[in-house]
C-alpha atoms as a printed R data frame, in Angstrom:
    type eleno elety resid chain resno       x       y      z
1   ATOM     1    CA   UNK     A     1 -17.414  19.444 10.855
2   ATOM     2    CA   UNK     A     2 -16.422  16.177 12.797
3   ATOM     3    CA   UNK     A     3 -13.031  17.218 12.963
4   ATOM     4    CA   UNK     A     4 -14.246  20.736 14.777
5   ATOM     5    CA   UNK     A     5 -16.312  18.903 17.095
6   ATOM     6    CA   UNK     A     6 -13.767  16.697 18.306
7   ATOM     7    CA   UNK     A     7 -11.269  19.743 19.088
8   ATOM     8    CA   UNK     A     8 -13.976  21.318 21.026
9   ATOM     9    CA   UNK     A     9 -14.166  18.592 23.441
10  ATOM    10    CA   UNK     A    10 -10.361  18.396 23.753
11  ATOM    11    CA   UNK     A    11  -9.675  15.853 21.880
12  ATOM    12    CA   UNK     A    12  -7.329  15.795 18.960
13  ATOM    13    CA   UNK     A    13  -8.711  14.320 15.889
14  ATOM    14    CA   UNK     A    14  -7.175  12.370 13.571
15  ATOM    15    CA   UNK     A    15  -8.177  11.380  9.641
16  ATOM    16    CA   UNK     A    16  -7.654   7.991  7.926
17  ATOM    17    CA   UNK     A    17  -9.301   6.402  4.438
18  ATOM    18    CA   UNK     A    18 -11.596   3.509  4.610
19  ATOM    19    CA   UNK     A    19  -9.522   0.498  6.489
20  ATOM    20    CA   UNK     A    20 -10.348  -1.611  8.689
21  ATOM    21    CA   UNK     A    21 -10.170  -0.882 11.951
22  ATOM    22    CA   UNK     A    22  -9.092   2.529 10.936
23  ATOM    23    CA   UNK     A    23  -5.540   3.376 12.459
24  ATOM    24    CA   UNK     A    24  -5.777   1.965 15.780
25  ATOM    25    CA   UNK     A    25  -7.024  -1.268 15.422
26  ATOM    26    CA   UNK     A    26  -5.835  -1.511 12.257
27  ATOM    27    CA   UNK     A    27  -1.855  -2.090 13.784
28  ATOM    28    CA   UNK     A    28  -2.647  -3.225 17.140
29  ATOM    29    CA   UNK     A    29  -4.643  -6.563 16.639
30  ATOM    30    CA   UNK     A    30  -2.107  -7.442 13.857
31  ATOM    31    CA   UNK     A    31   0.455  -6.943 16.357
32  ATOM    32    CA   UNK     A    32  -1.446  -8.954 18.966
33  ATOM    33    CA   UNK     A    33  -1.756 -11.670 16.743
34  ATOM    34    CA   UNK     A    34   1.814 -11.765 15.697
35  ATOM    35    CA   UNK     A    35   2.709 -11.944 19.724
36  ATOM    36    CA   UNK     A    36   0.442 -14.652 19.637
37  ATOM    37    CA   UNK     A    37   1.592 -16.706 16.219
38  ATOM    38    CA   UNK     A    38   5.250 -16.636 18.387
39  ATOM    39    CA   UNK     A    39   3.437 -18.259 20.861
40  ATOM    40    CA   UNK     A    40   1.938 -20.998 18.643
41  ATOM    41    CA   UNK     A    41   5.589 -21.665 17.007
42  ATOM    42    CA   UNK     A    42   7.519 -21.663 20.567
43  ATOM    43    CA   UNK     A    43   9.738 -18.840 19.663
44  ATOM    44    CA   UNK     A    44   9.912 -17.232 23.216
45  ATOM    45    CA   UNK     A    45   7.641 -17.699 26.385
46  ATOM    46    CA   UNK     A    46   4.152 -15.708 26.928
47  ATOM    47    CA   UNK     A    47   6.252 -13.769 29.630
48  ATOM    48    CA   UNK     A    48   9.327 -12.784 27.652
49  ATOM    49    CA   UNK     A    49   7.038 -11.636 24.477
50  ATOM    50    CA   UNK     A    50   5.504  -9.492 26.683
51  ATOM    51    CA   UNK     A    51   8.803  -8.215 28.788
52  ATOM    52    CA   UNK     A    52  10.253  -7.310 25.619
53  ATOM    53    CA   UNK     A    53   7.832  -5.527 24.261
54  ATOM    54    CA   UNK     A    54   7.177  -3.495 27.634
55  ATOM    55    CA   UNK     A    55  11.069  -2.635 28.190
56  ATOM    56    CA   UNK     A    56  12.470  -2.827 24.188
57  ATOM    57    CA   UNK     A    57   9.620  -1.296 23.011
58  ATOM    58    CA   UNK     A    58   8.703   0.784 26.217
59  ATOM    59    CA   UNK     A    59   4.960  -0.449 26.044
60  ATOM    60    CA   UNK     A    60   2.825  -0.427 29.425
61  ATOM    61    CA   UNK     A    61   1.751  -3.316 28.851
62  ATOM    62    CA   UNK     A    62   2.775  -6.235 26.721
63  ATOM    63    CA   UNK     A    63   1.009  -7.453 23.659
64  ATOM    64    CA   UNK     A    64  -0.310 -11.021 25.321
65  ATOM    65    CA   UNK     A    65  -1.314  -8.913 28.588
66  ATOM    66    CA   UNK     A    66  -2.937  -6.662 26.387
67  ATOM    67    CA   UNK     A    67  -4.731  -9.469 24.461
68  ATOM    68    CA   UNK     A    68  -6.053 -10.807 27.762
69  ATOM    69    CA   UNK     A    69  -7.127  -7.215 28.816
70  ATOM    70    CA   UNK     A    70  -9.528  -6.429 25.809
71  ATOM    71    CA   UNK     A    71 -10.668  -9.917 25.670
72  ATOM    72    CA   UNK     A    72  -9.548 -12.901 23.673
73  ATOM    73    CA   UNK     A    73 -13.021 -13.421 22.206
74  ATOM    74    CA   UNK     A    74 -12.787  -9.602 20.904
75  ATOM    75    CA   UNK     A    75  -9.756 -10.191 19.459
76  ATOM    76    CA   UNK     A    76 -10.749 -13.206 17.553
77  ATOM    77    CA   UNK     A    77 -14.045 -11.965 16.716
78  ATOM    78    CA   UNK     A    78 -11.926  -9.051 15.119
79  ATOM    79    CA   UNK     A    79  -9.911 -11.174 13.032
80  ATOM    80    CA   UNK     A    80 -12.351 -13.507 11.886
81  ATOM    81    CA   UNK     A    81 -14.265 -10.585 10.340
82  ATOM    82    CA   UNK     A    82 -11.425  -8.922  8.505
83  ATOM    83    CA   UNK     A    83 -10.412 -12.671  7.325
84  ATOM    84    CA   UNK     A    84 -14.010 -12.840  5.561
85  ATOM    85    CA   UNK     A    85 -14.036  -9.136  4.135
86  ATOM    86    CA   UNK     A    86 -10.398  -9.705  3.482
87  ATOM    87    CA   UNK     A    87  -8.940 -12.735  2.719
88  ATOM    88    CA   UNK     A    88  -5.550 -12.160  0.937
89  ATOM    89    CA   UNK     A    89  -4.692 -10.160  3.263
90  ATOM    90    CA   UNK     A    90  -1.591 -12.184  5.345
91  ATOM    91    CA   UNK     A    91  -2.339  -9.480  8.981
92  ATOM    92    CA   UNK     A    92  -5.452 -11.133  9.359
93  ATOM    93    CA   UNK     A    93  -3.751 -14.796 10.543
94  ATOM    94    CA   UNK     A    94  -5.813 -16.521 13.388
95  ATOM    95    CA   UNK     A    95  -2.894 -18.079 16.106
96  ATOM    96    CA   UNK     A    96  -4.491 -21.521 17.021
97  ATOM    97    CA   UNK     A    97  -3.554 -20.493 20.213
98  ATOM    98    CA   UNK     A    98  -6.080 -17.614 20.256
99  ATOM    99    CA   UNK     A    99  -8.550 -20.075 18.702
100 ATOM   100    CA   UNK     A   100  -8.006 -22.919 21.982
101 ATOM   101    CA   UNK     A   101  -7.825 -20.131 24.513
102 ATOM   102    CA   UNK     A   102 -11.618 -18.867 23.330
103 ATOM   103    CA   UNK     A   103 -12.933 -22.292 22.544
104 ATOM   104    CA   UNK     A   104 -11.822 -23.117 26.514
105 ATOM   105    CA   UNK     A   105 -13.911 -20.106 27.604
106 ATOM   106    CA   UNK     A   106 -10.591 -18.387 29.087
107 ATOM   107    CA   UNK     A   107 -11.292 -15.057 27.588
108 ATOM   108    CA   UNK     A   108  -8.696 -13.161 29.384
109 ATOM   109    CA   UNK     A   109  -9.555 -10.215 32.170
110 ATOM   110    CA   UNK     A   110 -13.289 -10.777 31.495
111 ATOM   111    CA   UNK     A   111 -13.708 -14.295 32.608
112 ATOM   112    CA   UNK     A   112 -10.766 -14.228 35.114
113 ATOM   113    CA   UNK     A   113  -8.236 -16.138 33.266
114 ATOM   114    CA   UNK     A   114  -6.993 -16.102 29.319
115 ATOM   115    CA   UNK     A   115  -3.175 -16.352 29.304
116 ATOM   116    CA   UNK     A   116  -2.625 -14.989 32.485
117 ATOM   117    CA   UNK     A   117  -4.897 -14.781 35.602
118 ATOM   118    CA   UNK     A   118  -7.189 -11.784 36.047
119 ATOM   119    CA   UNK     A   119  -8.401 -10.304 39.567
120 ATOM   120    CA   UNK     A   120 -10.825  -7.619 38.085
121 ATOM   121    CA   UNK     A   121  -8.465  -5.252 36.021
122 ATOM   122    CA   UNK     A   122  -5.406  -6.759 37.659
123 ATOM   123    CA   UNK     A   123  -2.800  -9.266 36.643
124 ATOM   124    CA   UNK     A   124  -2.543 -11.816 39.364
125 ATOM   125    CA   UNK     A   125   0.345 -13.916 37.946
């Protein structure tokens, strides 16, 4: 009946068991947090993370931009409540980084700066 309802307001439905964050969020704020766990161990710069994401991975916007964008405190809040339904489960990793960013009150597009600088919905850096 859902699934009806959705195709008659043009949308296309999809269908997924019981997980969190059902498909979406499910891979993206596992991804985000993997962008950001490169940032805690140095492996490339905020700027190059997101660069090759956008052009290798032909993204519109890159996984730390996109962090910023939805909000650094969502994204932790997120995490933190899969990591105490679920543990064991290695996805659910909190970057310290995300952790220092919040705890500073530089939530991303929301509070004008995260890790990059925010004029309303626009980058500024």
């Amino acid at each position: 009946q859902m699934v009806e309802w959705v195709k008659s307001v043009g949308k296309t439905p999809v269908t997924c068991g019981d997980t969190p964050g059902f498909i979406v969020n499910r891979l993206l704020v596992p991804y985000l947090a993997q962008a950001l766990l490169m940032v805690d161990r140095g492996d490339a710069s905020i700027q190059d993370i997101d660069t090759a994401m956008q052009l290798g991975a032909g993204h519109p916007m890159g996984a730390i931009a996109l962090s910023d964008y939805v909000g650094l405190d969502t994204t932790l809040s997120i995490l933190e409540g899969w990591q105490v339904d679920f543990p064991n489960e290695p996805a659910f990793v909190i970057p310290d980084c995300l952790r220092e960013k919040v705890a500073q009150g530089k939530l991303g597009r929301k509070s004008g700066e995260g890790f990059y600088r925010w004029d309303g919905d626009k980058l500024v850096n």
